[in-house]
PAKOL-216990 format. One record per residue (C-alpha): x, y, z; residue in one letter; residue number from 1. Coordinates in pm, 1 decimal, decimal comma. Layout:
BEGIN
(r (X; Y; Z); 'A'; NUM)
...
***
This chain:
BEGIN
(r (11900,5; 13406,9; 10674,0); 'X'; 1)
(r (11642,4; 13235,1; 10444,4); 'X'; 2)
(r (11317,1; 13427,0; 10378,4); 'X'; 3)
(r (11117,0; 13135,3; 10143,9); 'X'; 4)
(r (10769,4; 13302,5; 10086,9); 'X'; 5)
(r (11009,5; 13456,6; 9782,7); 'X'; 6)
(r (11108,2; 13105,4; 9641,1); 'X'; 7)
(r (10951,1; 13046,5; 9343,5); 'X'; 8)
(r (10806,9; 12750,4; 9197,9); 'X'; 9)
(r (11075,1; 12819,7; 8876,0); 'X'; 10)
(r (11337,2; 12773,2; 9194,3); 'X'; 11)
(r (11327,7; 12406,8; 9235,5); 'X'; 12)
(r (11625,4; 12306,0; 9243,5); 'X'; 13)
(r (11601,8; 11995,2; 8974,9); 'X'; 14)
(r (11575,2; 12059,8; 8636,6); 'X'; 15)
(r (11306,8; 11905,8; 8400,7); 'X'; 16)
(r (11333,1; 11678,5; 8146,4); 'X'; 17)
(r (11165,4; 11392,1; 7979,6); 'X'; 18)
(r (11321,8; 11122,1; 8155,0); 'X'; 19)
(r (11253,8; 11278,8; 8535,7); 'X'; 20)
(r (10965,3; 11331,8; 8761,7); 'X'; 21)
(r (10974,9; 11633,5; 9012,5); 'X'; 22)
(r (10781,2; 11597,4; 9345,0); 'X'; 23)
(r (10772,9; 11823,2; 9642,4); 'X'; 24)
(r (10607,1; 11856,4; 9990,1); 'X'; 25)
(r (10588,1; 12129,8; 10273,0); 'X'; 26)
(r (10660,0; 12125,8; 10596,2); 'X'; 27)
(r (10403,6; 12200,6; 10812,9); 'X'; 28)
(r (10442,7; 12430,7; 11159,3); 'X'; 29)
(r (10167,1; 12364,5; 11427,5); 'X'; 30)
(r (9938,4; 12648,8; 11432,4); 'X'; 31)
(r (9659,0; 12520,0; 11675,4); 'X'; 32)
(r (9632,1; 12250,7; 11928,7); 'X'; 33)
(r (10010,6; 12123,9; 11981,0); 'X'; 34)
(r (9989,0; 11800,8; 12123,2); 'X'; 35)
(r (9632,8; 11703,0; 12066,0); 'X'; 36)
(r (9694,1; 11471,7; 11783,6); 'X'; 37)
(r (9746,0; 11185,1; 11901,9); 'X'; 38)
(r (9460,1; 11221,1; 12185,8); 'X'; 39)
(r (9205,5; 11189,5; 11895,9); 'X'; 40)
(r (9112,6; 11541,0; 11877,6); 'X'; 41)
(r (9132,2; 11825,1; 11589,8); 'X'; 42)
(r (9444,7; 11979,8; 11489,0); 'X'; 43)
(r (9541,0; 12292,3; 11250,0); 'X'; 44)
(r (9826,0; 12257,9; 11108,9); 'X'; 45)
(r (9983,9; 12529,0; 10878,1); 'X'; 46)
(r (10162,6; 12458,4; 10543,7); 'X'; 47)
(r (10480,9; 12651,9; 10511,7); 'X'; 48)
(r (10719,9; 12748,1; 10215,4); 'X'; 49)
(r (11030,8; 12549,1; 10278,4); 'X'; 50)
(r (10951,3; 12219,4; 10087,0); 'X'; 51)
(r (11136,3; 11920,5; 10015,2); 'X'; 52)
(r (11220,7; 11812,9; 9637,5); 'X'; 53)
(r (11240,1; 11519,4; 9462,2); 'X'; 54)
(r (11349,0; 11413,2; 9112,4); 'X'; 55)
(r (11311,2; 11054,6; 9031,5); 'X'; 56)
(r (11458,4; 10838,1; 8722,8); 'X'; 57)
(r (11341,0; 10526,7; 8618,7); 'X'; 58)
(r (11569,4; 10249,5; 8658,5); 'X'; 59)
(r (11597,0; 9886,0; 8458,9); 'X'; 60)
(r (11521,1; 9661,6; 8748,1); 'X'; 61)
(r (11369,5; 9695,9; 9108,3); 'X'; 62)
(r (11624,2; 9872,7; 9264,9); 'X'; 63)
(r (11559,8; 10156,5; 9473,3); 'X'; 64)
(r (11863,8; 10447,5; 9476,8); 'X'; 65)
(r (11831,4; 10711,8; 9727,4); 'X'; 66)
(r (12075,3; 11025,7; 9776,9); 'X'; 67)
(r (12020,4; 11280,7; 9941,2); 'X'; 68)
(r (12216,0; 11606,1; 9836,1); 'X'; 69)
(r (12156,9; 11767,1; 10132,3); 'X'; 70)
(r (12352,3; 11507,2; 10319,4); 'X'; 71)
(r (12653,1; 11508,2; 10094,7); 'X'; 72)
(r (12688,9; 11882,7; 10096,5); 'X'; 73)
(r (12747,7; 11829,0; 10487,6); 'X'; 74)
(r (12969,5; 11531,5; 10455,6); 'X'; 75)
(r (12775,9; 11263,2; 10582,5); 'X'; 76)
(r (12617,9; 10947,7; 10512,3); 'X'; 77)
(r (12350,3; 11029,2; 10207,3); 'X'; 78)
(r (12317,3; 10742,4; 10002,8); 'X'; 79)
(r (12094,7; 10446,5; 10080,8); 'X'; 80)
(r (11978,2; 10111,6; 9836,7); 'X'; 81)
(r (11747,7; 9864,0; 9849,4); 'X'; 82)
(r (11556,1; 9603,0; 9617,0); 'X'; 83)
(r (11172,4; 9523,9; 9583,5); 'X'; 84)
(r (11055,1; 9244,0; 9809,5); 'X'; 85)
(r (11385,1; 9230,1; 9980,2); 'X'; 86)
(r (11325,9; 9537,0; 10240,1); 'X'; 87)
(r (11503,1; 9495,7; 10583,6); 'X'; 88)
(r (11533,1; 9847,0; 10814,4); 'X'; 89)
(r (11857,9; 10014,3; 10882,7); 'X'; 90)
(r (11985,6; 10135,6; 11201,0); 'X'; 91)
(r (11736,0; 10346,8; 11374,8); 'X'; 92)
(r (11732,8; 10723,3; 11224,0); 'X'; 93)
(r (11883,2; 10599,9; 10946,0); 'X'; 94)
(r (11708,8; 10865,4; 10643,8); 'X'; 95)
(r (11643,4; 10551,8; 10416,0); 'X'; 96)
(r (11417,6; 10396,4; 10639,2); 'X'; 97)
(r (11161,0; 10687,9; 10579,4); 'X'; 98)
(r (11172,9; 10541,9; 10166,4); 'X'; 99)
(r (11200,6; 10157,8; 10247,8); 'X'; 100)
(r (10887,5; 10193,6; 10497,2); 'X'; 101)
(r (10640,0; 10361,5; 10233,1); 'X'; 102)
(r (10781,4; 10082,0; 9950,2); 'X'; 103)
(r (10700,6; 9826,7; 10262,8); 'X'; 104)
(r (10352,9; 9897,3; 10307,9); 'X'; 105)
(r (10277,5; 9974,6; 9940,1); 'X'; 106)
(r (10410,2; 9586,4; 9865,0); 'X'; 107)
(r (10215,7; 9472,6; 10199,2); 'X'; 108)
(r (9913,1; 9595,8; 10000,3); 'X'; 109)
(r (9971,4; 9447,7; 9718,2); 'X'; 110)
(r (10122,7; 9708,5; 9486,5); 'X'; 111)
(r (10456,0; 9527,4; 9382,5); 'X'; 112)
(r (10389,2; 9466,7; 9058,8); 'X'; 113)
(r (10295,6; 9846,6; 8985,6); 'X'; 114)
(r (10654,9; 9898,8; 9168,7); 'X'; 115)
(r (10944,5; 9973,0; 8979,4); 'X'; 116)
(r (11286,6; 10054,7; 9039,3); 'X'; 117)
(r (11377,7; 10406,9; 9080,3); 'X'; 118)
(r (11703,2; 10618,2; 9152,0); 'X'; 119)
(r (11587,6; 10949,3; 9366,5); 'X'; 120)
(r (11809,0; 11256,9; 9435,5); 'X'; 121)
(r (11611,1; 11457,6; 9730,3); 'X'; 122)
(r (11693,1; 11810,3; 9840,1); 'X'; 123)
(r (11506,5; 11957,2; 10119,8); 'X'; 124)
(r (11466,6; 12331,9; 10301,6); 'X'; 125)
(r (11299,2; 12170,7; 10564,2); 'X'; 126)
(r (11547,6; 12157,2; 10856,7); 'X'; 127)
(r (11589,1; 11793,2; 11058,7); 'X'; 128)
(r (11445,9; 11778,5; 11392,2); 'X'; 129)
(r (11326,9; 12086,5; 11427,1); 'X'; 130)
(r (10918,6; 12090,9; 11476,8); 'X'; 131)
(r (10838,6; 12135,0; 11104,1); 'X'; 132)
(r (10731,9; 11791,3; 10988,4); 'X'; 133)
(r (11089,9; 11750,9; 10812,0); 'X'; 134)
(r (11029,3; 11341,7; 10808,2); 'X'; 135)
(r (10670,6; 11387,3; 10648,6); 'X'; 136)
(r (10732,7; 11626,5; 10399,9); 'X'; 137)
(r (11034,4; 11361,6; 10319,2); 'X'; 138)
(r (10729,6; 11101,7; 10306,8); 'X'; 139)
(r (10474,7; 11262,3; 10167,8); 'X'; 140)
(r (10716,6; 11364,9; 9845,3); 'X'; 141)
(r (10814,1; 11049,0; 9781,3); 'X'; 142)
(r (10468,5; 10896,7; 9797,9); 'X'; 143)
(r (10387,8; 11171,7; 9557,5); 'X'; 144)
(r (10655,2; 11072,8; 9319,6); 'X'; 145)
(r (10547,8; 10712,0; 9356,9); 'X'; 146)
(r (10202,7; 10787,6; 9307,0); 'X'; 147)
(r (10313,4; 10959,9; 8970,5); 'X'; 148)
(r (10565,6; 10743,2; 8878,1); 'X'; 149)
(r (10364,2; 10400,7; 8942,8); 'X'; 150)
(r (10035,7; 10506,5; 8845,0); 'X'; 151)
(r (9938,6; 10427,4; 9185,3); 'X'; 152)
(r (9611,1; 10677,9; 9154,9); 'X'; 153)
(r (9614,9; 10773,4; 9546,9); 'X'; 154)
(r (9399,5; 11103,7; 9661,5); 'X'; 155)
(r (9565,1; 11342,1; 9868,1); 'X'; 156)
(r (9434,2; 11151,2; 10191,7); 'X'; 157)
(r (9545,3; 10854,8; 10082,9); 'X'; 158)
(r (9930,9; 10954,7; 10023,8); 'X'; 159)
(r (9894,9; 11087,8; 10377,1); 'X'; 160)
(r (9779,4; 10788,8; 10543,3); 'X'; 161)
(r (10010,5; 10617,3; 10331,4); 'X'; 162)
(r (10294,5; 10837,5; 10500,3); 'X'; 163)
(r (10130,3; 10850,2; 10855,8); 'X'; 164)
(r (10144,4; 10432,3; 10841,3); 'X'; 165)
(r (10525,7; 10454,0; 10755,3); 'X'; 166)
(r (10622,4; 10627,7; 10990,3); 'X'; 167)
(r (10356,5; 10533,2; 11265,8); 'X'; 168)
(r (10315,6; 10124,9; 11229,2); 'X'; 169)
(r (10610,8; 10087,2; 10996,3); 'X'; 170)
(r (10900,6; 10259,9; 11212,3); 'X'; 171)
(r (10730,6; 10227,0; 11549,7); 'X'; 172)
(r (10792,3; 10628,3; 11610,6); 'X'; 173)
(r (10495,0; 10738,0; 11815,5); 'X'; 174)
(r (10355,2; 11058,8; 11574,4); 'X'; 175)
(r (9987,4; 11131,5; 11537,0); 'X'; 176)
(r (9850,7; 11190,1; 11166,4); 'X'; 177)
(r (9928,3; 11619,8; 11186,8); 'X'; 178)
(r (10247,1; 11589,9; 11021,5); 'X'; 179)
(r (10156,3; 11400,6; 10667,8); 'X'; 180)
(r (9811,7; 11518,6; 10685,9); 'X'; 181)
(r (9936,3; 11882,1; 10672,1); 'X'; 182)
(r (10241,5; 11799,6; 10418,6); 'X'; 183)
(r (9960,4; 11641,4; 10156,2); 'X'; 184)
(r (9686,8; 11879,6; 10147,9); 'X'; 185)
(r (9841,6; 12192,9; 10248,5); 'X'; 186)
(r (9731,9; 12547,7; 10345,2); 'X'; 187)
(r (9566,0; 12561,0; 10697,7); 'X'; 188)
(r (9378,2; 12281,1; 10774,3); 'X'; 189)
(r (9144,3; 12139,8; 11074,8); 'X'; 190)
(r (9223,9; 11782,9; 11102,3); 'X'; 191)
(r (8952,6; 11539,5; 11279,7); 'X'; 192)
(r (9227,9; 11319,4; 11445,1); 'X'; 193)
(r (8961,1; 11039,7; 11425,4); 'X'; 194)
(r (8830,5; 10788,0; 11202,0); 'X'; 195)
(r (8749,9; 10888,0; 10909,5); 'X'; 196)
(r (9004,9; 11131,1; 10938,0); 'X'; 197)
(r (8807,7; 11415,4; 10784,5); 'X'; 198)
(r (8982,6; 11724,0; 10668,8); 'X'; 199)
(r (8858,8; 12079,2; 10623,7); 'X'; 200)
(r (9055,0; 12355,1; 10438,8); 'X'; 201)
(r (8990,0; 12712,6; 10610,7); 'X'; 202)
(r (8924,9; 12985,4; 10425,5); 'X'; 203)
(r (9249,7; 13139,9; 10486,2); 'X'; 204)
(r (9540,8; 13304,1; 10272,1); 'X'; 205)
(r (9617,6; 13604,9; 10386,4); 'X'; 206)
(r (9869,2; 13523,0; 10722,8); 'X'; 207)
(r (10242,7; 13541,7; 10736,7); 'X'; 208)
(r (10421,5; 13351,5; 11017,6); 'X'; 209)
(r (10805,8; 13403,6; 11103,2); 'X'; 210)
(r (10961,8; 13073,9; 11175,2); 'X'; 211)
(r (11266,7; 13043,7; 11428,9); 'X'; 212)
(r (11468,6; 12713,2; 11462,1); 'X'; 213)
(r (11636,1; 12736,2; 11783,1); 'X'; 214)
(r (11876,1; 12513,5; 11648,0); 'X'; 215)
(r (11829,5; 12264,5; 11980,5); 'X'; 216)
(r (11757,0; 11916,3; 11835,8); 'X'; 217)
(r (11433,1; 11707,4; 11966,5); 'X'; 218)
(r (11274,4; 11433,9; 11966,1); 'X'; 219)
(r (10893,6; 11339,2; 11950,7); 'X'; 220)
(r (10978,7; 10934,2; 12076,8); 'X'; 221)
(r (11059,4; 11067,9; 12361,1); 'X'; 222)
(r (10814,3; 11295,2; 12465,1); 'X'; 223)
(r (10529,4; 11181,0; 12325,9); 'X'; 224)
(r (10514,1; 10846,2; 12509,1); 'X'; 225)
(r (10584,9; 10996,0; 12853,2); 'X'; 226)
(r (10320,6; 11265,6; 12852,2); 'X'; 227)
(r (10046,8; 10958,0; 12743,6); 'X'; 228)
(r (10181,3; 10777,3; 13014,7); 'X'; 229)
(r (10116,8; 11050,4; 13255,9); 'X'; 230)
(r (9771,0; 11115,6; 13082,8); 'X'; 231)
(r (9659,7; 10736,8; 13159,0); 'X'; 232)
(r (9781,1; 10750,7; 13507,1); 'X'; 233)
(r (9538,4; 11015,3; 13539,0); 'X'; 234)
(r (9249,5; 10860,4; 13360,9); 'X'; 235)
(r (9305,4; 10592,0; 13585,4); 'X'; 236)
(r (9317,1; 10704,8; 13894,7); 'X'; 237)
(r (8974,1; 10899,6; 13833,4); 'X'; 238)
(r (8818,2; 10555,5; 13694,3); 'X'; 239)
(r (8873,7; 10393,5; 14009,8); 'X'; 240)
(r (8769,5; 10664,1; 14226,0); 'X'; 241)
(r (8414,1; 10598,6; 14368,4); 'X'; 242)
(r (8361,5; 11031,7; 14430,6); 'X'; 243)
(r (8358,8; 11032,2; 14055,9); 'X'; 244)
(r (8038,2; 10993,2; 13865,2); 'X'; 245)
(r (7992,0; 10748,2; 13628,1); 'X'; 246)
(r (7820,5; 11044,8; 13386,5); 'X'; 247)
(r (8165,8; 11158,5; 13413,2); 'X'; 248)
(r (8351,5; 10830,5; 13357,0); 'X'; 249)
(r (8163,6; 10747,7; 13087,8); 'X'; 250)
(r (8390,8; 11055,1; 12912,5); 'X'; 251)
(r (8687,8; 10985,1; 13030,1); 'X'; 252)
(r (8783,1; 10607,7; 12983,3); 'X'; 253)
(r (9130,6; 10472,0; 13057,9); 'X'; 254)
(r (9327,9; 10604,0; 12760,4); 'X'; 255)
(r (9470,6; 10899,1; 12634,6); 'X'; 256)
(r (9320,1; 10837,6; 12345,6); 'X'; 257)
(r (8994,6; 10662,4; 12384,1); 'X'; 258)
(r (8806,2; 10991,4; 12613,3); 'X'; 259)
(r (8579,6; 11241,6; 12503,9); 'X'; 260)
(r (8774,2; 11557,3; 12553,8); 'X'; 261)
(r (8577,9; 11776,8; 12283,5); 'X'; 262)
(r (8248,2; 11675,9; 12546,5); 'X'; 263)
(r (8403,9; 11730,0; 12838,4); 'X'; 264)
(r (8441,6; 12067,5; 13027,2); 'X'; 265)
(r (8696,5; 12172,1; 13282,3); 'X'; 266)
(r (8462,6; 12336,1; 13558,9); 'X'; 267)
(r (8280,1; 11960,6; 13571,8); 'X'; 268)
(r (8595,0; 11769,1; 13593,1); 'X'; 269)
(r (8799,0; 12023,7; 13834,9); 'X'; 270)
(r (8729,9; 11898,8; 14202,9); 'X'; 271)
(r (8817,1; 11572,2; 14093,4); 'X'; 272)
(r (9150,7; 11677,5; 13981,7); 'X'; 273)
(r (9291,2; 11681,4; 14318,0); 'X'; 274)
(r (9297,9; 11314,8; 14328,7); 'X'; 275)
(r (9565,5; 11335,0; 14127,8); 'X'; 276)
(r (9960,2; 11434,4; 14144,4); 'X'; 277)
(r (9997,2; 11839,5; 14011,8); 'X'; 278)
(r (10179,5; 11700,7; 13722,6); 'X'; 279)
(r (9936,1; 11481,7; 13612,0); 'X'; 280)
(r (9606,5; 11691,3; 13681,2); 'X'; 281)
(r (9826,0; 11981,8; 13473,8); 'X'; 282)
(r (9842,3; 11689,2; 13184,5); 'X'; 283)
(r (9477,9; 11717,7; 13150,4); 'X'; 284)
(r (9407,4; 12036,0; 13251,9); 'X'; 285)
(r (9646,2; 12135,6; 12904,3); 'X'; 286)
(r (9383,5; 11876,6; 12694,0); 'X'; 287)
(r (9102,2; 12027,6; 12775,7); 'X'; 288)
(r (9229,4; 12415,6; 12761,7); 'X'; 289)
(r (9437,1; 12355,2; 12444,4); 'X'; 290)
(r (9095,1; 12255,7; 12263,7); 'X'; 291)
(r (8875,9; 12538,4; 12455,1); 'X'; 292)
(r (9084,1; 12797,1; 12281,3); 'X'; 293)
(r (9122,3; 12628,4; 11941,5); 'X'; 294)
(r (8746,3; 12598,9; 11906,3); 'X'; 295)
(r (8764,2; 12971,2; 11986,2); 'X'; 296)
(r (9071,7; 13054,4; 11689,8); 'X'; 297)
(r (8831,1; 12806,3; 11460,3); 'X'; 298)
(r (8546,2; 13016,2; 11472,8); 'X'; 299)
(r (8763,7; 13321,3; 11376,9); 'X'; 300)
(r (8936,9; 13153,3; 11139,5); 'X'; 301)
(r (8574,9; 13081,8; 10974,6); 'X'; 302)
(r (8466,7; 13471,3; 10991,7); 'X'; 303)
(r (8244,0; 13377,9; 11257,5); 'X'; 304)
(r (8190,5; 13542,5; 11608,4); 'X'; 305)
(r (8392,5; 13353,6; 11889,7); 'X'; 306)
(r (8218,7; 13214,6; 12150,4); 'X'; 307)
(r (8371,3; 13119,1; 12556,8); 'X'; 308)
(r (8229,1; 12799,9; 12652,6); 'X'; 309)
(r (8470,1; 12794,4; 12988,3); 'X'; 310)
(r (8444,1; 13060,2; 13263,4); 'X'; 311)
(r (8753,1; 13047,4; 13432,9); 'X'; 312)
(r (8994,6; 13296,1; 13499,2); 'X'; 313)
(r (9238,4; 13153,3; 13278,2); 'X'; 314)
(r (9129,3; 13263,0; 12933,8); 'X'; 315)
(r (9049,7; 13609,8; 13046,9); 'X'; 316)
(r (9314,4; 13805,5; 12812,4); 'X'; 317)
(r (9154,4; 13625,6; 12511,6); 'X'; 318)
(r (8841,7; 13725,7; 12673,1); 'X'; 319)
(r (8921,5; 14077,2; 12650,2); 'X'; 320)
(r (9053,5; 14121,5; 12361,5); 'X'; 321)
(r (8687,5; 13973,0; 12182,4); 'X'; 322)
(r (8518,2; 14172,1; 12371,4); 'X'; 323)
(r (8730,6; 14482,0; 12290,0); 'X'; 324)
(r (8618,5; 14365,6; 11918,3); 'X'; 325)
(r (9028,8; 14346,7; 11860,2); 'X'; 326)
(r (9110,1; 14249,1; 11483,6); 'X'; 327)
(r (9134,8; 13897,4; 11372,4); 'X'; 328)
(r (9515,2; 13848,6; 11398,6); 'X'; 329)
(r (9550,1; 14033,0; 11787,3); 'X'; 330)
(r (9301,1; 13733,7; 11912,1); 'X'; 331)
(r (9468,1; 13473,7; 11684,4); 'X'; 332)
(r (9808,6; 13588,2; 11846,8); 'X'; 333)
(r (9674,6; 13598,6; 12159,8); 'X'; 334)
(r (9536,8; 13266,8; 12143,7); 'X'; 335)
(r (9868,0; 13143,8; 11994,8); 'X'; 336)
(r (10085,0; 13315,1; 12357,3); 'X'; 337)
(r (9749,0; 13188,7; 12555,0); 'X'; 338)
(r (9864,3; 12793,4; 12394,6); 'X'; 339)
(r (10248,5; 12824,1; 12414,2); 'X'; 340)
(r (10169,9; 12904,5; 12795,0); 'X'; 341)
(r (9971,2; 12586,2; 12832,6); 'X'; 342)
(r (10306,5; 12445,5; 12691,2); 'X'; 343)
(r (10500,1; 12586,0; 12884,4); 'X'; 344)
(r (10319,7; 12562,3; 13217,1); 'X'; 345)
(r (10141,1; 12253,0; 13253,7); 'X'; 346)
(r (10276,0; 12047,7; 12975,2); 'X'; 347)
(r (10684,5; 12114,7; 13022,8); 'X'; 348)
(r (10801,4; 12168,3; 12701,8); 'X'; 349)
(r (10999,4; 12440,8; 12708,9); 'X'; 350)
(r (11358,0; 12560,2; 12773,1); 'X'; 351)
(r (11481,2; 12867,4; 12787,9); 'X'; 352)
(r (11648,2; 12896,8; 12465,8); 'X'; 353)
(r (11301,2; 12930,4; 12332,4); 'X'; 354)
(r (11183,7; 13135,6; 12598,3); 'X'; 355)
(r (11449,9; 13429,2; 12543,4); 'X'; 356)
(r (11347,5; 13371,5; 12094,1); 'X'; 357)
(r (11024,5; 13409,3; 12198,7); 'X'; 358)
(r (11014,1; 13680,3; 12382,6); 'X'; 359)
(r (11192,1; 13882,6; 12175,8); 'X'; 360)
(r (10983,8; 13798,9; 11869,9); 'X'; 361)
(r (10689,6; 13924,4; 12099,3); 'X'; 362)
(r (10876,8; 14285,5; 12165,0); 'X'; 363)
(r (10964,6; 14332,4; 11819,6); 'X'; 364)
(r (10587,9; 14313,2; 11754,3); 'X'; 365)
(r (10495,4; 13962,2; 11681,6); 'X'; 366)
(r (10115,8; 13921,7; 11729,2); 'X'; 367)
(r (10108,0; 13570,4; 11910,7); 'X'; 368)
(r (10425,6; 13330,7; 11915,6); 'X'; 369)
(r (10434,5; 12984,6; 11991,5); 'X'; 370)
(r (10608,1; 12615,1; 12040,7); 'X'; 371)
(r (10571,3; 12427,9; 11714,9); 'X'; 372)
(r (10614,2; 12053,7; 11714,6); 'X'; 373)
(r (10667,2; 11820,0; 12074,9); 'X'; 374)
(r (10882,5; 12101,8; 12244,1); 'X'; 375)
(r (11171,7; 12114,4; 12433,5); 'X'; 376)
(r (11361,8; 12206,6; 12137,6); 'X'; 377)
(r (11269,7; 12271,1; 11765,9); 'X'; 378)
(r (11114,9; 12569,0; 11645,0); 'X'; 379)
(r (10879,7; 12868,4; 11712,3); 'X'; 380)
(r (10621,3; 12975,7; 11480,6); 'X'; 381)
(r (10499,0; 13379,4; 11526,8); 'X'; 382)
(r (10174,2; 13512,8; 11354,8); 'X'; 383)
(r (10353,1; 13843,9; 11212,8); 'X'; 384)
(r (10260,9; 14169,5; 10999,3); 'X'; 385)
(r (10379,7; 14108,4; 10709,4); 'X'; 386)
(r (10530,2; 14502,1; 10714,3); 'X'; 387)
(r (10690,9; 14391,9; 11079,7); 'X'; 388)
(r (10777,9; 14032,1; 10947,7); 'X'; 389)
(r (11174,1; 14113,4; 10891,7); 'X'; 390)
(r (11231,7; 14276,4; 11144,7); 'X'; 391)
(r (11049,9; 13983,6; 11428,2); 'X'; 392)
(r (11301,2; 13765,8; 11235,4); 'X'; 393)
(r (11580,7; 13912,9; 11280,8); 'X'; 394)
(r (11560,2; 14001,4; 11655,1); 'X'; 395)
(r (11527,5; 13581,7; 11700,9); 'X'; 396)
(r (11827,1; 13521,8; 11516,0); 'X'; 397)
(r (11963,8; 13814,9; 11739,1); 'X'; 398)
(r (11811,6; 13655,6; 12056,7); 'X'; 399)
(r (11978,3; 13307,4; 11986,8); 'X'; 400)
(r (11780,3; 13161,6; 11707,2); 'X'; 401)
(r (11981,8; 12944,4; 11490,5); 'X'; 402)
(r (11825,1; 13011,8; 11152,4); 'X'; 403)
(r (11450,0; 13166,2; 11090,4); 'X'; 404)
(r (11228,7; 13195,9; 10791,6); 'X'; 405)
(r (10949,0; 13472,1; 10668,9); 'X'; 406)
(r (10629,5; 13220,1; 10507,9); 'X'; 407)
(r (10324,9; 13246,6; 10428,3); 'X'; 408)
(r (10071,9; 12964,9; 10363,8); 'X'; 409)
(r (10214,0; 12662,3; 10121,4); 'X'; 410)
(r (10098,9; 12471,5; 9897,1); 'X'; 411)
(r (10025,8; 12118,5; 9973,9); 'X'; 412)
(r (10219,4; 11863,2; 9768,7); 'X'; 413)
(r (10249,2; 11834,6; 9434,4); 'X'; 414)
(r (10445,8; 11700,0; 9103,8); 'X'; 415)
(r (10630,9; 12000,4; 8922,2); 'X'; 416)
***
């Protein structure tokens, strides 16, 4: 049982000298607005303490040596090689791909000659395929070492759209920008998941979360796709409909991720979501809910008095607890159970491996607990006391939780 909001920065696990560079890079959990990403709309993201590490050598030609340490400790496959200007992709999931794809786009951009060969040893706390941005903390560390290393001169947004294009355009896996954006800048962001990409930094330091991996593997490729899928059947079958108004259509559009969900509200859009099968009215029914309530948790999150923009019955425990003037954290955690139910109930996501975690995080006092990453799998993410914090972790592990962590907010990345 790891508790990282101890480690150190003295505890990387490479050790300094003249001829190495040290880079490192958080994962992230998903604090607000799971799943909105990719729609275009805002996301907050939490930096956590597990990080991944890098130490990178120089080399006497333009040859590329990866190993992983992590990988070797378990017995498998950890080593990968490849040369400047001679990239080609490895089977899919293949760990090396992650490296070859940011050297691919750097050289697509003209950056070969600042390239250099370099032999990397990674070690990561960030567990695989588990909702915590493992792949773009792996991403955005190396693009900090190469930005160090190369005298590449790349801002913090920069290395993340550097990562985001890897993974994104490079590998074809179907991620929105949450991930590297959260990795590079770290802390607890809002994210504008549209062009320009702007990013805010809240004015928050003070939160501990309890992390719990339920040690069920998942995959975003293949839940992503299928929910936009569903979305744009939706979007659809309300553009053709003559009963809707063209005020109206002029929000939605025909893609997931070309409508106006921040300007449109549920009570003007709900008697024309009976045209549509449950599942896919529940698809957009989650949108616009998931962002009601996040626009609520930003204003808190800002020291400024939350305002409810939708009347329905649905939001009426975080309701109560504003206007029961509850502290900060009880309407954050509520807000966090209010979203995991959204999951849960019109989205699919869950299982009930993460269910029975969940719930017992809740009764050991957990103020709000939540999917974080695509779901049906992966990890939770609890908003905690930091005096109950042990104690929520514990009773997941006891509940069924494969390993769990105590963090509070990380740093983004960084060269050591």
């Amino acid at each position: 049982m790891n508790t990282p909001s101890s480690l150190k920065t003295s505890e990387v696990p490479f050790t300094k000298s003249g001829s190495n560079i040290i880079a490192s890079a958080p994962g992230r959990a998903d604090f607000l607005n799971t799943h909105q990403d990719y729609k275009g709309l805002p996301v907050v993201p939490v930096a956590l303490n597990l990080r991944t590490y890098m130490s990178g050598e120089f080399r006497n030609d333009n040859v590329f040596e990866i190993r992983s340490l992590d990988f070797q400790r378990a017995g498998e496959e950890f080593q990968d090689q490849f040369s400047i200007g001679e990239i080609e992709y490895l089977k899919r999931g293949w760990f090396g791909n992650y490296f070859r794809a940011i050297v691919k786009i750097l050289e697509k951009r003209g950056l070969s000659k600042k390239l250099g060969g370099l032999r990397v040893h990674v070690k990561s706390q960030v567990p695989i395929a588990s909702g915590l941005a493992s792949s773009a903390a792996l991403e955005v560390a190396f693009a900090t070492l190469l930005n160090k290393a190369c005298k590449i001169n790349y801002s913090k947004r920069e290395l993340a759209e550097l990562a985001y294009e890897a993974e994104n355009k490079e590998l074809g896996i179907p991620c929105g920008r949450l991930d590297q954006y959260g990795s590079a800048f770290g802390g607890i962001i809002k994210l504008e998941c549209k062009p320009p990409y702007k990013v805010q930094k809240l004015p928050v330091k003070d939160l501990t979360f309890v992390i719990h991996d339920s040690g069920v593997k998942h995959s975003t490729a293949e839940i992503h796709p299928q929910r936009q899928k569903e979305i744009n059947v939706g979007l659809k079958t309300l553009m053709g409909s003559s009963q809707v108004p063209d005020k109206i259509k002029n929000k939605l559009g025909y893609q997931y991720d070309e409508s106006d969900w921040e300007n449109i509200m549920e009570g003007e859009i709900s008697e024309y979501l009976n045209l549509l099968y449950d599942d896919v009215a529940d698809r957009l029914r989650f949108t616009l809910r998931m962002q009601r309530s996040t626009e609520i948790a930003l204003e808190i999150l800002k020291g400024k008095k939350p305002k409810l923009k939708e009347k329905g019955q649905h939001m009426n425990q975080i309701r109560q607890k504003i206007e029961n003037k509850s502290s900060k954290l009880e309407i954050l955690g509520e807000i966090m159970n209010y979203q995991h139910e959204l999951l849960r109930e019109l989205y699919k996501v869950s299982i009930i491996k993460l269910e029975k975690i969940r719930d017992a995080a809740l009764e050991a006092g957990a103020y709000g607990t939540k999917i974080s990453g695509a779901g049906m799998g992966g990890s939770l993410i609890s908003l905690v006391n930091p005096q109950k914090s042990k104690a929520i972790l514990e009773a997941g592990i006891s509940a069924g939780a494969k390993q769990g962590w105590i963090s509070g907010i990380g740093e983004g990345a960084k060269i050591h």
